[in-house]
N, C-alpha and C positions, 0 to 999 in steps of 0.2 A: 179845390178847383178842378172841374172837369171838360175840357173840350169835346162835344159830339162830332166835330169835324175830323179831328186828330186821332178820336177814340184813345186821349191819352187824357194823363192828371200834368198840372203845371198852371193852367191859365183856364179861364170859361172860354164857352161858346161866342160870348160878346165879344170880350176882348181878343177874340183869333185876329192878326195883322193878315194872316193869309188867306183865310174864309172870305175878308174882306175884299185884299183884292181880287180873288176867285170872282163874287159876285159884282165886284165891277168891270170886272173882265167880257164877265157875261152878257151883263146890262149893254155895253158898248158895242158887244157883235148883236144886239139885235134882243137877245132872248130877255127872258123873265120880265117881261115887258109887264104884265097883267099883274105884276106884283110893285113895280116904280109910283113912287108916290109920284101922279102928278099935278095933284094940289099943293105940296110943296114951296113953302116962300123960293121967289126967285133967288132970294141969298144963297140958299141951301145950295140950291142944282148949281149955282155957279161955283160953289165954295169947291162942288164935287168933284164940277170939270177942272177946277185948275188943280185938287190933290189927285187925279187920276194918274196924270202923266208922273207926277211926281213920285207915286207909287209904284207905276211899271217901271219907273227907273231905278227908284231901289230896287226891283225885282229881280230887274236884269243887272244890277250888280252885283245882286245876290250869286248867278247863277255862273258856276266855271264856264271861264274860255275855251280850255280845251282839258288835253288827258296826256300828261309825258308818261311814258312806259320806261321801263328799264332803257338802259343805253347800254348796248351788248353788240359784240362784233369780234372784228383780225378771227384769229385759227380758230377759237373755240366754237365759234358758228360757222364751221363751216368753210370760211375765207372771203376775199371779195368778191367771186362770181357769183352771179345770183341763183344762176340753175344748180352750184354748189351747197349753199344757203337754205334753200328751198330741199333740197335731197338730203340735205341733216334733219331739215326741221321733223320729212317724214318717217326718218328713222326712231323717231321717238314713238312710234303709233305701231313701230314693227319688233314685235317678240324675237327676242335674239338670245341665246346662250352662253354668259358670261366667263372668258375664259378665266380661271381661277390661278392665282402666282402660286407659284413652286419657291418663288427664291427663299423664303421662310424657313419651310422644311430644314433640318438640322437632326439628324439621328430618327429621322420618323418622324418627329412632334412636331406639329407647327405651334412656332410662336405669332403670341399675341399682341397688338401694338398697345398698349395704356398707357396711363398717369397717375401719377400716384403722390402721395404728400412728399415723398423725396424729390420728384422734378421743381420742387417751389425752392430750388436749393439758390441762393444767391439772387434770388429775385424778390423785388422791397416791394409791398403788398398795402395797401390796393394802388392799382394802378390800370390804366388803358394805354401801355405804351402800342408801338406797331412792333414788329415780328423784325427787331433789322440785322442778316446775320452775315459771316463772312465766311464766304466758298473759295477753293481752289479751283481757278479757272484756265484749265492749259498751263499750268506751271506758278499762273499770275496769281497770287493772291488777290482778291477783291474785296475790299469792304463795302460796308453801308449797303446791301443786297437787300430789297424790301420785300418780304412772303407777303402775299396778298390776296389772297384764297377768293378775293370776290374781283380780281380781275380776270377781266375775257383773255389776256395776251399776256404771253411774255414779253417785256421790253426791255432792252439794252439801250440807255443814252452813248449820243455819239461820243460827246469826252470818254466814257472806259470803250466803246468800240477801236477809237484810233489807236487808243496805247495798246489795246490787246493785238491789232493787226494780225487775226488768224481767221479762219474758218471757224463758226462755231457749231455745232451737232445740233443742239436745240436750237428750235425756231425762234426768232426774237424776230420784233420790232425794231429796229434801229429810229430814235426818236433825236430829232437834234434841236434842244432845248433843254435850257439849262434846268438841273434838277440836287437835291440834295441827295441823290442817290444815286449808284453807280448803274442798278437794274432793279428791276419789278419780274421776281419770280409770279407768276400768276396761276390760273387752274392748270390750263394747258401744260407745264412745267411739273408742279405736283403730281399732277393724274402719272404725267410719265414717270416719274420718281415713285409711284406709288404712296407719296409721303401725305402723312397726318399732322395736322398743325394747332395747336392747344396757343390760344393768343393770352390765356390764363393765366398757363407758367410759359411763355415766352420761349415754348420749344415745339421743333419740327422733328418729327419719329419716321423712319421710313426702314422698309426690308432690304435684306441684303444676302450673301450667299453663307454671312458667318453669323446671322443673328440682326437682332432691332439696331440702325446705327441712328444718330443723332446730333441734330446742328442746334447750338442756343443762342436764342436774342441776346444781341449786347444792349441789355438796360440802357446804361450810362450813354453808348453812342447813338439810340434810338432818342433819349429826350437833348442829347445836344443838338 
C-alpha cells in the first residue's frame, strides 16, 4: 500500500483519512469547485455535510493545545529578576575562557575523576534508586540529602533548616513543605563542588586539595 498524498507505504491514496479531510476542507472554503460532483443524490451531499463537522473535530482533536517547555528557574537561571534571567540566557551566545581547578593537582599530576567496577561495591544491581546521601552540615549530621543533577536549585526544607539554626554558605531554597527529605543538593550545589555523580553506582566523586574524595548513596535509606 502506497499513499501519493503522504509519499509514504502504510495505507493507499483512497483510504487517506487526512487527504480526505484536506479536500473537504477545501470544498467548503470555496475551491475545487469544477471538480464537486453536483449531480450527486441529495443523500450523498447531505451525508457529507453532516460527517464534515464531525471530521474537523476529530481533526482538532487531533491537534495539541499547547507546548510545556522544560520548567527551570531559582539560582541556576540566573535568579528571580528578569534583566538577571535575560543576561544569563545571553551569556551562553558569549565565548568565554574557562577557568581550569588546580585543586586536583597533587605532586604535578592531575587526577582523574572515574568509575570503575570497584564503585559497584555494596550496591544490589539492577536498580533505579535516587542518589540519597549523608553530609556534615555545620557540625550537624544530615541525613536523607537527595543529589539531583536535573535540579535548577538547591533546596533546604524548613524542618532541617530550624533544627540547623545557622547561617548556611550555599544558596538554598528554604522550602516549607513537608518532604521525605532533609535537602535537594541540585546543579547549582555540584557545579560548586565540582562533584560528578554516577546514579549507576549510587556515588558522588568530586576534587579536593589531597586527591578524588567521595560520598555514597545509602541504598537501603533511598528505597525506605
Amino acid at each position: 500500500k502506497y499513499c501519493r498524498y503522504h509519499r509514504d507505504h502504510g495505507h493507499d491514496t483512497e483510504e487517506c483519512r487526512q487527504l480526505k479531510n484536506q479536500i473537504e476542507d477545501l470544498i467548503r472554503k470555496g475551491h475545487l469547485r469544477k471538480y464537486v460532483d453536483r449531480d450527486a443524490p441529495q443523500g450523498r451531499r447531505e451525508q457529507r455535510r453532516e460527517e464534515a463537522p464531525r471530521q474537523q473535530e476529530e481533526q482538532q482533536q487531533q491537534q495539541p493545545r499547547g507546548v510545556i517547555h522544560t520548567i527551570s528557574g531559582g539560582v541556576a537561571s540566573g535568579g528571580d529578576d528578569s534583566n538577571a534571567r535575560k543576561a544569563y540566557g545571553r551569556q551562553s551566545l558569549a565565548v568565554q575562557q574557562v577557568p581550569h581547578s588546580r585543586r586536583l593537582r597533587t605532586g604535578g599530576d592531575e587526577e582523574v575523576i572515574s568509575f570503575s567496577e570497584a564503585d559497584y561495591e555494596g550496591v544490589r544491581l539492577p536498580h533505579d534508586d535516587p542518589v540519597v546521601v549523608t553530609l556534615l552540615v555545620e557540625l550537624f549530621t544530615m541525613n536523607r540529602i537527595l543529589i539531583d543533577n536535573g535540579s535548577s536549585a538547591d533546596i533546604l526544607y524548613k524542618h532541617a533548616f530550624d533544627q540547623l539554626r545557622i547561617p548556611v554558605e550555599m544558596t538554598f531554597l528554604v522550602v516549607d513543605t513537608p518532604s521525605p527529605y532533609n535537602a535537594i543538593i541540585g546543579r547549582p550545589g555540584l557545579n560548586l563542588l565540582e562533584a560528578i555523580v554516577s546514579t549507576r553506582h549510587l556515588l558522588m566523586k568530586f576534587p579536593t586539595r589531597f586527591g578524588v574524595g567521595e560520598v555514597r548513596g545509602d541504598q537501603e535509606v533511598a528505597r525506605r
